[in-house]
N, C-alpha and C positions, 0 to 999 in steps of 0.2 A: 275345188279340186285339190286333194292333197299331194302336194310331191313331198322324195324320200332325199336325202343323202346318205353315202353309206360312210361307216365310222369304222377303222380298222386299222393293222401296222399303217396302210395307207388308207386317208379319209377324201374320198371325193365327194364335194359338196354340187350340188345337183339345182338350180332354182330354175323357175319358169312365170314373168310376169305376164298379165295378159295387155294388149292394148286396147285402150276404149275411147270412142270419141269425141270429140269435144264438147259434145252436147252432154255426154254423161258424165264426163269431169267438171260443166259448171254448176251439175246438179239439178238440170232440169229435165232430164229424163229418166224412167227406166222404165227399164225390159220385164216383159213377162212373157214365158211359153206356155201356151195354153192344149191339150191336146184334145182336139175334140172327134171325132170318129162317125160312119155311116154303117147300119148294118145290114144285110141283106140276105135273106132266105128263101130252102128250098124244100119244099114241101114233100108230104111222106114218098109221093110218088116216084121221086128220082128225075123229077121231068118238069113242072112247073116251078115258077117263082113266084114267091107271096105280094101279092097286091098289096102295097104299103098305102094307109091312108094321106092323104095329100102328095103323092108319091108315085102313084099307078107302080103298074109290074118293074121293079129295078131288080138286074143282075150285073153280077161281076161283068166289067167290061164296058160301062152304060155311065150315060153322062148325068149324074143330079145335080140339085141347086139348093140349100136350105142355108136357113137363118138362124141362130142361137146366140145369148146373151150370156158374157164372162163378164165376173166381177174382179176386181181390183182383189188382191189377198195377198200382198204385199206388207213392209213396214213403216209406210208412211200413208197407208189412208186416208190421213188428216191431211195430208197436202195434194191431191190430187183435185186438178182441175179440170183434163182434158186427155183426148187422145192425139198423137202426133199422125201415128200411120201403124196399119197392121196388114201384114204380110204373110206368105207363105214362108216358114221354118222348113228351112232344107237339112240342118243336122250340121251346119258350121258349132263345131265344139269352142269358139272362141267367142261367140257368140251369147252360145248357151252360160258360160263363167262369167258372162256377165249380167242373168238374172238369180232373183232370190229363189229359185228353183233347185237351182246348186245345191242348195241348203240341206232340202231332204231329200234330192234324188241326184245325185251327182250321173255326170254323164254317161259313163260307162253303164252304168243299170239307167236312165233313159233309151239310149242306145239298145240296149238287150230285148229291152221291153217291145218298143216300138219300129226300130230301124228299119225292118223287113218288111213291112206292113203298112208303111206310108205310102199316101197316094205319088204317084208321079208327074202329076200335073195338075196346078191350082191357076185359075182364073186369079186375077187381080181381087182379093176381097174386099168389098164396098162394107163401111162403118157408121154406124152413127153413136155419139157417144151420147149416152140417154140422161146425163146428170148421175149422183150421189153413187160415183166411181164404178159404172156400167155401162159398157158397150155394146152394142147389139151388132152383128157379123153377121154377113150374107157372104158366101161363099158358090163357086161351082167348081166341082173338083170330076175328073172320071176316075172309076171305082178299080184303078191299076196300081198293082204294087211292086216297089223291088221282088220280094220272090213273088214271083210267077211259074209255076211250075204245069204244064200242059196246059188244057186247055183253060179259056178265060172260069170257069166254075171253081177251079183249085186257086181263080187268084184270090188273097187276102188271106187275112188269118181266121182261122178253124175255131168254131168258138160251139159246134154244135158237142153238145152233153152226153155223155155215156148210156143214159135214159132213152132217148131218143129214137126213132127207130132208126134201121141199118142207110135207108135211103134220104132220110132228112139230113139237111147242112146249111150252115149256119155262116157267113164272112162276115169280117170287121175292115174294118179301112182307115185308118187313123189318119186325122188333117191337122195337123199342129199348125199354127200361127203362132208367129211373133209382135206383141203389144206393144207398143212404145206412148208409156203413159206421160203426159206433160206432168210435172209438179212443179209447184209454188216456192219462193225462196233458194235460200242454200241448202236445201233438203238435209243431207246425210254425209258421214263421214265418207271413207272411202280405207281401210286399212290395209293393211302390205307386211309383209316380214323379208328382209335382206339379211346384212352383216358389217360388218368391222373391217375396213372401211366401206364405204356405201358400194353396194353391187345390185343393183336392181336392173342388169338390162336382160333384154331375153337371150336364153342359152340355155347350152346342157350344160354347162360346165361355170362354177361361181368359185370356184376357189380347191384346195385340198390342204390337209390336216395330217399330219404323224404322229405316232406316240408311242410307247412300248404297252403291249398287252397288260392291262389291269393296272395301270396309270391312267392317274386324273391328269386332264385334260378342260381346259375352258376353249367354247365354242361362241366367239361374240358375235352371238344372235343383236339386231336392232328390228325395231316394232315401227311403222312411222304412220300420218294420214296423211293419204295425198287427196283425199274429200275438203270440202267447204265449208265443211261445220266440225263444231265440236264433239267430238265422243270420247267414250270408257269404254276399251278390250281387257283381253289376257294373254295369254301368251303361256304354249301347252308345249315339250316334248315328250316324244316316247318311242321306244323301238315297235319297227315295222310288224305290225300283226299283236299287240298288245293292246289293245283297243286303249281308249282313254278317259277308263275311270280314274278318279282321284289315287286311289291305291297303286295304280299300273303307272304313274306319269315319271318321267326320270325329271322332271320340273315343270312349276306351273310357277306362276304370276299374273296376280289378281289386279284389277283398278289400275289400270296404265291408262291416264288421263290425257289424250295427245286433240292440242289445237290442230286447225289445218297447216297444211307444213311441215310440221313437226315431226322429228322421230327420236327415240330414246332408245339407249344401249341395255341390254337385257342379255347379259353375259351367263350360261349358266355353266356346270362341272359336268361329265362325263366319265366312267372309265372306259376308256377299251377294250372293247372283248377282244378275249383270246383269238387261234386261229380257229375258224369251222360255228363259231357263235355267232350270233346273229348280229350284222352289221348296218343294217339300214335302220337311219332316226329320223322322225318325222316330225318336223315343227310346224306349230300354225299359232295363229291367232284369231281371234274371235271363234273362241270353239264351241262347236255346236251353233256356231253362228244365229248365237242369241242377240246381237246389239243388230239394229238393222243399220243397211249400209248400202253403198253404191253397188260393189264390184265384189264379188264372193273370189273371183278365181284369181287375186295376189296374196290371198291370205296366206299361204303355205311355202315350204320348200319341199 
C-alpha cells in the first residue's frame, strides 16, 4: 500500500507502518488470501434453479459445503513445509498488507472487486495440507452477501451475459480465506522506509518540511530490514499520479544491501513546486515488489 506526503511552501510528511505478529517477524509464517467463489443459476424460465452436479438445486440464500485445492504462489516456495490455520477473510486491510497479494492487487481494487459480494458467514474451514505446497479446503459458507437487495434471488453478483435470454441469471458469491503457510528457516527479509531521525511509529503525521517555491530541498528518506534474513531493495520517488517509470522517478536507488536490523540513510533532492503544482511525493521501496519479503504494507510513505 503506497502512502503520499505532500511537498509545498509547507511539507507535511504523512507515514503509516503496519503491525505484524510475532510469528511473522520470526519468519515462520506467511499470509495468503486466496478468493475462491460459488456460482449459482437461474434457468430460462424465470422460476427454476440449475441442478448443480454434486450439488442438487442451490439458490441464493441456501447453505452449500465444497472442497477445493490452493496452491502456494508466493516467494518462497522452496521453504514451505506446512499449513498453520486457514480461515474466513473478513476484509481486515491490515491484514491484507501483510500478504504478497499486495503486490498485484492492492487493497482498494481487492476491495472494489469483491467487498460486496462476499459471503456473510463462513463455517470454520477444515484443511488438509496435501504436501509439495497444496492445501485442500473444505468450506460451508451460506450463499449471502453484503449487497442484498430484495429478494434472496438479487443476492450476490450478476454475472448473467448480455446473450442470454431476458429471464436467465446468473450469482457469484466470493469465499476468500486467509492461508497461514508455515516456512522453514529465517525465510525473508522484511523492508520498511521512515526518515531522518528514525520515525516509524504508526500515525498521520511523521514529520513537516519548508522551503521556498523551486528551491532544492533534501528530504532524508532511510530504507532499513526489520526481516531475519539478508536482502537487496531500492528505493523509488515520484510525484503523486506520475506512475514509476524510470523517466517519471524524481529519484531511484538501486542495490541497497541491508542485513537484518539494518537501515541506511538514502537522502535524496527535491524542488518545490510552486503554489497550485502538484504536491504529493510518494516514496517506496521495493518497487514493483520484485524481491520477495515478509510485509509488503511498510514499504511506502
Amino acid at each position: 500500500m503506497r502512502k503520499l506526503f505532500y511537498l509545498g511552501l509547507t511539507m507535511a510528511l504523512f507515514m503509516m507502518v503496519a503491525l505484524i505478529s510475532p510469528a511473522q517477524a520470526a519468519g515462520k509464517i506467511q499470509n495468503q488470501i486466496d478468493v475462491g467463489y460459488f456460482s449459482c443459476w437461474q434457468h430460462a424460465d424465470g422460476v427454476t434453479w440449475q441442478n448443480i452436479p454434486g450439488f442438487g438445486v442451490k439458490k441464493p440464500g441456501d447453505t452449500v459445503t465444497f472442497s477445493y485445492t490452493v496452491t502456494y504462489d508466493g516467494p518462497a516456495s522452496d521453504q514451505v513445509t506446512g499449513v498453520k490455520d486457514v480461515s474466513f477473510y473478513q476484509g481486515d486491510a491490515g491484514i491484507y498488507g501483510t500478504t504478497f497479494r499486495q503486490g498485484w492487487q492492492p487493497y482498494n481494487i481487492y476491495d472494489e472487486l469483491y467487498g460486496d459480494f462476499i459471503v456473510t458467514r463462513m463455517e470454520e474451514p477444515q484443511f488438509v495440507y496435501k504436501g509439495n505446497k497444496q492445501v485442500n479446503i473444505t468450506i460451508t459458507v451460506e450463499l449471502k452477501t453484503k449487497q442484498m437487495h430484495g429478494d434472496p434471488p438479487n443476492w450476490g453478483k450478476q454475472i448473467k451475459e448480455a446473450w442470454q435470454s431476458k429471464l436467465t441469471d446468473g450469482r457469484k458469491f466470493f469465499t476468500p480465506v486467509l492461508i497461514e503457510w508455515e516456512l522453514e528457516g529465517n525465510t525473508l527479509p522484511d523492508f520498511f522506509v521512515t526518515k531522518q531521525p528514525l520515525s516509524n511509529w504508526p500515525g498521520k503525521y511523521a514529520g513537516t518540511y519548508s522551503g521556498r517555491a523551486k528551491s532544492k530541498i533534501i528530504i532524508p528518506a532511510r530504507v532499513g530490514n526489520s526481516g531475519e534474513a539478508y536482502g537487496n531493495t531500492d528505493f523509488a520517488a515520484s510525484w503523486w499520479g506520475n506512475g514509476w517509470e524510470m523517466d517519471k522517478l524524481v529519484y531511484y536507488k538501486n542495490n541497497i544491501g541491508l542485513n537484518p536490523g539494518q537501515i541506511v540513510d538514502v537522502p535524496f533532492e527535491v524542488t518545490v513546486p510552486r503554489q497550485g503544482e502538484e504536491n504529493r511525493l510518494v516514496v517506496v521501496t521495493n518497487l514493483n515488489y520484485i524481491v520477495p519479503e515478509l510485509n509488503y504494507n511498510n514499504n511506502s510513505w
